[in-house]
C-alpha positions as a printed Julia matrix, in Angstrom:
515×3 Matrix{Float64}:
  14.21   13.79   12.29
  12.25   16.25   10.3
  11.88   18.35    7.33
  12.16   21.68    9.39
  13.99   24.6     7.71
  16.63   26.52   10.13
  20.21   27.03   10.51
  22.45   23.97   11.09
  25.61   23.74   12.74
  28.74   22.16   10.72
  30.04   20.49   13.61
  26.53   19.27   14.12
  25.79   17.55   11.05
  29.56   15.9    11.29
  28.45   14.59   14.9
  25.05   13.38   13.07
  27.23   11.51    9.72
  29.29    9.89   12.44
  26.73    8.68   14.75
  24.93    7.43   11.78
  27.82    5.69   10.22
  28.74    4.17   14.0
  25.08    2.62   14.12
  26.03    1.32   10.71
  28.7    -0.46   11.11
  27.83   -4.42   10.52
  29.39   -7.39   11.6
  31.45  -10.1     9.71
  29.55  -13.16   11.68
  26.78  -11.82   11.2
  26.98  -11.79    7.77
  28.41  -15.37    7.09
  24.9   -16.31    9.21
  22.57  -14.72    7.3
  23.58  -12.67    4.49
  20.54   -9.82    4.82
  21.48   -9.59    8.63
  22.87   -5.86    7.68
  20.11   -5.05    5.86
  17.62   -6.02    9.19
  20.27   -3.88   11.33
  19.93   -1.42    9.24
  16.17   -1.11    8.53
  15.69   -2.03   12.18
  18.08    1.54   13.07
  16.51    3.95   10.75
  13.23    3.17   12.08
  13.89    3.28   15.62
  15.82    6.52   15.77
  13.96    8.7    12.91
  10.82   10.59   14.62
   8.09    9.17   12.65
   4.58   10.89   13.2
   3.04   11.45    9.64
   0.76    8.32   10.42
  -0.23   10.26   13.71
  -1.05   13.36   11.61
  -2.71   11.56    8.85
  -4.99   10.08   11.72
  -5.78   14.14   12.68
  -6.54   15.03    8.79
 -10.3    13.28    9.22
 -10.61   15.4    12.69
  -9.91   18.97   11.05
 -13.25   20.79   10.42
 -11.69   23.83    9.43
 -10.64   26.34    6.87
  -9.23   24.81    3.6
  -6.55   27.61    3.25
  -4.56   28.07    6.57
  -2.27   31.14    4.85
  -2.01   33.3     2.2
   1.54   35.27    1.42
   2.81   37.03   -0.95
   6.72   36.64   -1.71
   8.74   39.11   -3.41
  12.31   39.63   -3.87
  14.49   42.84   -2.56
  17.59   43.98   -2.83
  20.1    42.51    0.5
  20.72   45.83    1.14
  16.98   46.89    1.83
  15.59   43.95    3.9
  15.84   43.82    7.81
  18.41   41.85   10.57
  15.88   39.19   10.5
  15.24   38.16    6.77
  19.17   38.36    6.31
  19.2    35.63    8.64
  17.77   33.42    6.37
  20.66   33.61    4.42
  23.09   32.03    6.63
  26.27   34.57    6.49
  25.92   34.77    2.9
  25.42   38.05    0.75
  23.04   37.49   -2.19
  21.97   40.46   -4.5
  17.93   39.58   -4.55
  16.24   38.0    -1.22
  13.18   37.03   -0.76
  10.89   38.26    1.24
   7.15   38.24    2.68
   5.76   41.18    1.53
   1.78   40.46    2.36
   0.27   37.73    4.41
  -3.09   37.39    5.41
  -4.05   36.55    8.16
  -0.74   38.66    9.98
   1.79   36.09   11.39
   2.88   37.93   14.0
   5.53   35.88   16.24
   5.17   32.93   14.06
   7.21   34.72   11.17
  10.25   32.32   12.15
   7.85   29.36   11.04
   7.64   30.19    7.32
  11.14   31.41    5.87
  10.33   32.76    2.45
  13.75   31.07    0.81
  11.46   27.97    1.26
   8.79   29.44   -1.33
  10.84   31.17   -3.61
  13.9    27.9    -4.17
  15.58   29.62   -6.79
  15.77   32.95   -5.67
  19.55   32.89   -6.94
  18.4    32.2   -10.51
  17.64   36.04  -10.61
  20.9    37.04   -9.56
  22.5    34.6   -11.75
  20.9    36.29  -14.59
  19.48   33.07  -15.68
  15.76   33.72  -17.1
  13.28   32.6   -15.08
   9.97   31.16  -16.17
   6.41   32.05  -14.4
   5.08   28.63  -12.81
   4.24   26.83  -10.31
   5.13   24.09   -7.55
   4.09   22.74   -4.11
   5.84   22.29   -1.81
   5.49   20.18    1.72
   6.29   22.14    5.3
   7.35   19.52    8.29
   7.0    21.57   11.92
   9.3    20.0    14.87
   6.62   17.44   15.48
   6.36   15.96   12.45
   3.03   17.55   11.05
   2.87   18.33    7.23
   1.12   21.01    5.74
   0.95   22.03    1.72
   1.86   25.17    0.35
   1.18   25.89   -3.0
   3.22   28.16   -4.7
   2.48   30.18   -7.87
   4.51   32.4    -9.23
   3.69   35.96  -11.43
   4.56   39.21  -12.76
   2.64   42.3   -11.29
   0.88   44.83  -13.05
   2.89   47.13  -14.92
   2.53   51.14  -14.8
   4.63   54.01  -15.81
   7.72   54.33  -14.06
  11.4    55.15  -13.89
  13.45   52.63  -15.1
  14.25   51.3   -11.8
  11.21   50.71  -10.76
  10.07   49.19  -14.42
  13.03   46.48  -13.16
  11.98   45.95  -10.06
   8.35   44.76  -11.68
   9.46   42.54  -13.58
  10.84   40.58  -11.18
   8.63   37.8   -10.13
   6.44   37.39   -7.28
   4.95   33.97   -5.51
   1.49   33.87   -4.03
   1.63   31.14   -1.67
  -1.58   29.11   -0.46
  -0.99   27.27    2.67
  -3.19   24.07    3.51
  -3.5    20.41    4.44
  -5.09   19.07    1.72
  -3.1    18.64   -1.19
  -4.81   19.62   -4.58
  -3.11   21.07   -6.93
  -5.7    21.17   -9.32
  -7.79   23.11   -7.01
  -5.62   25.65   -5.87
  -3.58   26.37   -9.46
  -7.56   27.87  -10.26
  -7.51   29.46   -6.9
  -4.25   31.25   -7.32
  -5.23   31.96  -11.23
  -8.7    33.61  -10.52
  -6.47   35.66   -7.49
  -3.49   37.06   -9.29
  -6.15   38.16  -12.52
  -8.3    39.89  -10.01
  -5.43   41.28   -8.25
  -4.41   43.03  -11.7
  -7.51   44.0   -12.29
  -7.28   46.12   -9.07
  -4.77   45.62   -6.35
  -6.99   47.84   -3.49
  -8.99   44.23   -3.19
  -6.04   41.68   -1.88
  -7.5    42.4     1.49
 -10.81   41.61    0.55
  -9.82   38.51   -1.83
  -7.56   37.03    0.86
  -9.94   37.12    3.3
 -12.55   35.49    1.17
 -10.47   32.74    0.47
  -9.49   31.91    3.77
 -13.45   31.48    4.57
 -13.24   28.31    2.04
 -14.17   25.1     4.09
 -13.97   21.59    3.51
 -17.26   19.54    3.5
 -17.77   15.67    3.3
 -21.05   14.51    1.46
 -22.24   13.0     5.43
 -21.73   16.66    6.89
 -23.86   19.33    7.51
 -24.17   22.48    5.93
 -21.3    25.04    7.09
 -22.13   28.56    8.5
 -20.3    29.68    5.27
 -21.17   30.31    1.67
 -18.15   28.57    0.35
 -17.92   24.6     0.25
 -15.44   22.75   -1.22
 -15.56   19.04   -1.81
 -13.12   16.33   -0.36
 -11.74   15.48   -2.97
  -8.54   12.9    -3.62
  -4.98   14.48   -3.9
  -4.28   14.47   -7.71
  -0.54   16.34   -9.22
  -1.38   18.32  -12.3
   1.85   15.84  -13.94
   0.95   12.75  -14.12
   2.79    9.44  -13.19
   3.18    8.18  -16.78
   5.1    11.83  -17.63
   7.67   11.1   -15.42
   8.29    7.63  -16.26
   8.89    8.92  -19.72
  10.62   11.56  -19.0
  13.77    9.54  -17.02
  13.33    6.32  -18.44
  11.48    2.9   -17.12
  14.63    1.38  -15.23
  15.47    4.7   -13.5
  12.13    5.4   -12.44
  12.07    1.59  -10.76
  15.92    2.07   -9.19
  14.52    5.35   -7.94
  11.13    3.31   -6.78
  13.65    0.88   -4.91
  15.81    3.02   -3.1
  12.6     4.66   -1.3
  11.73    1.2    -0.32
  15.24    0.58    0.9
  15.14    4.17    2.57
  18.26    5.4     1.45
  18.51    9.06    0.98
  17.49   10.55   -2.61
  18.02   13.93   -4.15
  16.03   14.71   -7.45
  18.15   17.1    -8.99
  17.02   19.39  -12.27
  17.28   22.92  -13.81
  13.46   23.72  -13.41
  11.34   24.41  -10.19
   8.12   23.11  -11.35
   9.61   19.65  -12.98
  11.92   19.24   -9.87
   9.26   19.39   -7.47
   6.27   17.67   -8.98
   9.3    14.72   -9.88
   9.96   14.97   -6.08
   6.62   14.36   -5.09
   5.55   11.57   -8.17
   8.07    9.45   -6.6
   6.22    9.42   -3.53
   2.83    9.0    -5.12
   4.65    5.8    -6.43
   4.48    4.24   -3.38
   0.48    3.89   -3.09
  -0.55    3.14   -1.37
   2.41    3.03    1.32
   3.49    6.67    2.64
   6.74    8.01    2.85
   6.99    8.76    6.89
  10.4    10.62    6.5
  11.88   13.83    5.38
  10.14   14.99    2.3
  11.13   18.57    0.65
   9.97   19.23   -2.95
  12.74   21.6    -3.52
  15.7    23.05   -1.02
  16.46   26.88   -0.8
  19.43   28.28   -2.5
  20.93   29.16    1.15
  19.52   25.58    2.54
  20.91   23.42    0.98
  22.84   22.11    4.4
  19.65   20.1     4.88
  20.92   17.27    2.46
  23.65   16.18    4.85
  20.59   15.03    7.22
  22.52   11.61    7.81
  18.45   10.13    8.36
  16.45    8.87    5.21
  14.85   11.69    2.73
  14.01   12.53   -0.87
  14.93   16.07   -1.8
  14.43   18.46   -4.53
  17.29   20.88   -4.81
  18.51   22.92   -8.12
  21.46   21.74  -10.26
  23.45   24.74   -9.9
  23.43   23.78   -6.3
  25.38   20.43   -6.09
  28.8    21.77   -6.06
  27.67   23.06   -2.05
  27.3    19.18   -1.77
  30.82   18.1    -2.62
  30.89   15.93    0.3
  28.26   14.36   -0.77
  28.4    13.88   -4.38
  32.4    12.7    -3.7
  32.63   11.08   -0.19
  35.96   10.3     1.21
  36.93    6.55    2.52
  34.85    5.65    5.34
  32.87    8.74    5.21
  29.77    7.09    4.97
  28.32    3.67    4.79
  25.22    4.29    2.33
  25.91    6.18   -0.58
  23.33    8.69   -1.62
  21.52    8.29   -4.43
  20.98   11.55   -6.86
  18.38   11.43   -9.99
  18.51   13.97  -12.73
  15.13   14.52  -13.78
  16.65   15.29  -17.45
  19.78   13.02  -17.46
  18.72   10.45  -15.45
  21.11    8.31  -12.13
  23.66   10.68  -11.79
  24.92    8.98   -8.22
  25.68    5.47   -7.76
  27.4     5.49  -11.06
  24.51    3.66  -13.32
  24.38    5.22  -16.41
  21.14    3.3   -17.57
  20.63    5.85  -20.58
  23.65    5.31  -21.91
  23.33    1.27  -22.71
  21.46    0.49  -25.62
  21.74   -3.44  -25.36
  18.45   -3.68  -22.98
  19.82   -6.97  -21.96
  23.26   -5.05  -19.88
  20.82   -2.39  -19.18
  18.79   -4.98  -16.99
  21.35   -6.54  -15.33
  23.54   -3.46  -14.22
  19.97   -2.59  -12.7
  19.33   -6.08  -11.07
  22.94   -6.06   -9.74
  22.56   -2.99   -8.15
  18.81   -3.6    -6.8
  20.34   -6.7    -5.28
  22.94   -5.35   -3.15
  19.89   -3.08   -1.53
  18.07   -6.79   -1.03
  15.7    -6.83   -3.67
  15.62  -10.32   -5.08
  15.95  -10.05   -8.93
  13.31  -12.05   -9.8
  11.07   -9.46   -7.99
  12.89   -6.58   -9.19
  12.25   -8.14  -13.27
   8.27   -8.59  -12.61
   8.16   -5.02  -11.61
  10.3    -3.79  -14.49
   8.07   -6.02  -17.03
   4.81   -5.2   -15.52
   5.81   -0.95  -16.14
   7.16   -1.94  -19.01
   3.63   -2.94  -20.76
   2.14    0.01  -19.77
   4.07    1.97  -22.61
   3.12    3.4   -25.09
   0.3     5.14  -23.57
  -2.54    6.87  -25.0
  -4.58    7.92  -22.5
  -2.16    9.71  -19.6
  -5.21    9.61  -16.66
  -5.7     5.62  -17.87
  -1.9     5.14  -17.66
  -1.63    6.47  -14.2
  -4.23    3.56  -13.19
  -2.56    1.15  -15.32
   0.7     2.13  -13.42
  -0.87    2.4    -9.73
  -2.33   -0.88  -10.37
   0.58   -2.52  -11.29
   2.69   -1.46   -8.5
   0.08   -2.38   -6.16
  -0.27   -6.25   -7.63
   3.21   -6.16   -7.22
   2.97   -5.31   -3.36
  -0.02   -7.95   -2.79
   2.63  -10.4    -3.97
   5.23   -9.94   -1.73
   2.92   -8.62    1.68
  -0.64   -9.05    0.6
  -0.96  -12.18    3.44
  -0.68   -9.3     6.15
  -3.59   -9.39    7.09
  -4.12  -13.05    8.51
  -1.51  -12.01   11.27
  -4.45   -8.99   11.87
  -3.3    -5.59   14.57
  -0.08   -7.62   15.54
   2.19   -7.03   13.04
   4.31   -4.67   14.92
   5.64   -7.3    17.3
   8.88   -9.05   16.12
   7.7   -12.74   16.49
   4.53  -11.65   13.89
   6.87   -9.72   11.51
   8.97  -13.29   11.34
   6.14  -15.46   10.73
   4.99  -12.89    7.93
   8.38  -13.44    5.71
   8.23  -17.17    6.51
   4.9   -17.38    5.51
   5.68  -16.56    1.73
   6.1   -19.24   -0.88
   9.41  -17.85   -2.28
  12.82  -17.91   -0.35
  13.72  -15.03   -1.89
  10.77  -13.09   -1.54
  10.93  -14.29    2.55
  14.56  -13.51    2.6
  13.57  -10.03    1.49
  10.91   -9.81    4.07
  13.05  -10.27    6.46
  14.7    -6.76    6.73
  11.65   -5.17    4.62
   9.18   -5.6     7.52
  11.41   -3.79    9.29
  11.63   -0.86    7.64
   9.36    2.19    9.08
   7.59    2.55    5.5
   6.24   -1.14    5.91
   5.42   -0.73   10.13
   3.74    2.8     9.18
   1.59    1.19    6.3
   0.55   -1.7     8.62
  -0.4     0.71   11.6
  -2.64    2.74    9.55
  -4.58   -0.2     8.46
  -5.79    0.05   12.65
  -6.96    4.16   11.6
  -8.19    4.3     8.23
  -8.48    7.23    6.52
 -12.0     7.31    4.77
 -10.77    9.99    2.38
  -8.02    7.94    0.79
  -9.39    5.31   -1.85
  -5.66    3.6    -3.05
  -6.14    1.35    0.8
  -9.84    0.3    -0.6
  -8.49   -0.57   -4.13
  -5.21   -2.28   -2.97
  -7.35   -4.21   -0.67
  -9.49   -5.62   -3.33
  -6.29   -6.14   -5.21
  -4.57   -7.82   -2.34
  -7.28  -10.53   -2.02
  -6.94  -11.62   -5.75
  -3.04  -11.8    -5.67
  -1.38  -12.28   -2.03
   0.17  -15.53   -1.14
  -2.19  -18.58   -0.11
  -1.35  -18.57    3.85
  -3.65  -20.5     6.18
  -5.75  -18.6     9.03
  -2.58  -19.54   11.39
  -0.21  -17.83    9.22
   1.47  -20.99    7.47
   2.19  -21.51    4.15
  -0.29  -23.87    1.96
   2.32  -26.08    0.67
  -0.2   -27.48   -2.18
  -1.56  -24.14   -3.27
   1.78  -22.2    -2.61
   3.41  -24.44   -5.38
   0.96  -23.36   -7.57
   0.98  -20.04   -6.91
   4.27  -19.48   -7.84
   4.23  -21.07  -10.96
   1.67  -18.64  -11.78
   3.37  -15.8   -10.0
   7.04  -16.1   -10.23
């Protein structure tokens, strides 16, 4: 299942929870065999019946010799009253004062207007009719089409130019407007100068946008082995890099919730980052995911869920969500799940107050030592061993206090990736078999700890792990965190023979040194 934005049944999404929590149902002999046996069910379930193409579209990213801006719009909100059949049907049977709408696009859409709802780059459209005050940002936000394929909008949001005017139409400016920038890369850094230069020069005089968005779209992407483009604008390949960086966010929530947070994406459970602000909600959304490095998140990935979406949480398949505060109580059967309902709770992370859902309220201990173990008690139900779970939390740990944000980021990538080479980095002696079950069971037998093979067991099954291990077969030349982890991954993996057993001489060393 996918991150596609459209109207959802109720009786649908009940059929969905119930199927889900049917497939999730474990047994009690199973359990007294092995206790992880639910976890490789489990892992084993989500995998197989979640559509999983990012890896195929990450494959076509190196193909695409194209323009680096597929779209440009222009999103501005208008009274209900004033916008057509179709844009009301956006908003799902519900009457809202202020809708969004596309007011320019470049080039015209056509029949693909159904394809890009503007609720989806304007999130908190209610704020204005909530007469909360908005602020003028900006935010990305990741589009999933019905097979799987991402593409990057970025979305920036500003007043227009002011002139003299009744007092109406004074109101009606000052309401903001998003320019969107739709592409496959995603840069933030490049595009926030884009969409600045843009919106000045648009002030400056508005009879342009024509020309402007035309020149944009003539922007191409060049690799240093490539030959000059019939164009006179190149833009370098360059590496995805958020304008926040990692080491913000770890501040901002705390060490122990960023790891539980870390954990549960592992586990693929299904994660809603919940806040008051667009911009902090999304880029909190999406430094979760640049956690993972350099694994990929193959699932449902929003940044931040319309006001009238917000039916898209109950998608009974892993995710990690953005949506508004204000918008939780339309989750109630979420956030307060009868008996039975479902079988994995979801998880819900305040990017101001921290783990609001399961109930682990990490801020509020101030004895570090029951701070630790409510977190390795909870890790451990998910099947993270907890001596595992305490190297990561120690290695993050000594990256604070930082000086340097850009160094921290490295300091934190690098850590997260040692920690991978210990528990996986002998994947590569079993070479392009690792998708077959027999090769996935020597792997986690292969490891010097029992509880690090333990947790292998239901971890290589998990469609995070499988994806990571396919793309090693396609790699993507444009990406540099597979380069450093494998350098990484040679100094720390597991000593493993070149038939995939465990050194026992070496591997008793190793964890003295290791665990």
């Amino acid at each position: 299942m996918v991150a596609t934005i459209q109207d959802l049944n109720p009786s649908i999404i009940q059929m969905a929870k119930n199927q889900s929590q049917k497939g999730r149902r474990v047994s009690s002999v199973g359990q007294d065999y092995y206790p992880h046996s639910s976890l490789v069910r489990r892992a084993r379930l989500i995998r197989r019946s979640t559509t999983n193409q990012y890896c195929e579209h990450l494959k076509q990213l190196q193909k695409q010799d194209d323009n680096l801006i597929k779209q440009i719009f222009i999103i501005k909100l208008k009274p209900f009253s004033q916008i057509n059949d179709f844009d009301k049907s956006f908003s799902n049977g519900t009457t809202y004062e202020m809708v969004p709408t596309i007011d320019f696009s470049y080039p015209p859409i056509g029949n693909n207007v159904s394809r890009f709802q503007p609720a989806i780059f304007y999130p908190d459209f209610m704020k204005y009719s909530n007469m909360r005050r908005e602020d003028l940002e900006s935010y990305p936000v990741v589009l999933t089409d019905e097979k799987g394929e991402r593409t990057f909008a970025y979305c920036y949001k500003f007043i227009g130019k002011r002139k003299h005017s009744t007092c109406r139409e004074a109101r009606d400016e000052e309401r903001c407007s998003v320019l969107v920038l739709i592409s496959h890369v995603p840069n933030e850094c490049l595009f926030h100068q884009l969409a600045t230069d843009f919106v000045n020069n648009l002030h400056k005089d508005s009879s342009k946008l024509f020309s402007m968005s035309k020149d944009l779209l003539e922007l191409r992407m060049a690799d240093s082995n490539e030959a000059i483009k019939k164009s006179r604008y190149v833009v370098g390949r360059v590496e995805s890099r958020w304008t926040k960086n990692l080491c913000s966010l770890v501040e901002q929530i705390g060490v122990e919730n960023c790891v539980f947070g870390f954990l549960c994406l592992l586990a693929e459970k299904r994660i809603l980052i919940t806040g008051s602000n667009v911009s902090d909600v999304s880029r909190a959304v999406q430094s979760f995911v640049r956690l993972l490095a350099p694994l990929e998140w193959p699932y449902t990935l929003v940044p931040v869920v319309p006001d009238s979406q917000s039916e898209l949480c109950y998608n009974p398949t892993p995710y990690i969500c953005g949506i508004m505060r204000y918008n939780l109580n339309k989750l109630r059967d979420l956030l307060c799940p009868l008996p039975g309902d479902t079988e994995d709770e979801i998880v819900i992370i305040d990017v101001e107050r921290g783990i609001v859902l399961p109930c682990l309220p990490l801020q509020n201990l101030n004895d570090n030592d029951m701070k630790n173990r409510a977190l390795l008690n909870w890790t451990h139900s998910m099947g993270f061993p907890k001596t595992i779970v305490m190297d990561l939390l120690s290695s993050l740990k000594s990256v604070f206090p930082i000086k340097t944000p850009l160094k921290a980021d490295e300091k934190i990538e690098k850590k997260i990736m040692v920690w991978y080479a210990r528990i996986f980095g002998h994947y590569t002696v079993f070479g392009n078999s690792l998708l077959s079950t027999r090769n996935r069971k020597r792997l986690a037998m292969a490891h010097p700890s029992p509880e690090t093979r333990e947790m292998l067991q239901w971890f290589t099954e998990t469609g995070i792990l499988q994806s990571f291990f396919f793309n090693q077969t396609q790699r993507n030349s444009f990406s540099s965190a597979i380069d450093r982890f494998e350098k990484i991954r040679k100094k720390y993996a597991p000593p493993v023979d070149k038939n995939g057993k465990r050194k026992k001489a070496r591997s008793l060393v190793w964890r003295i040194f290791h665990h």
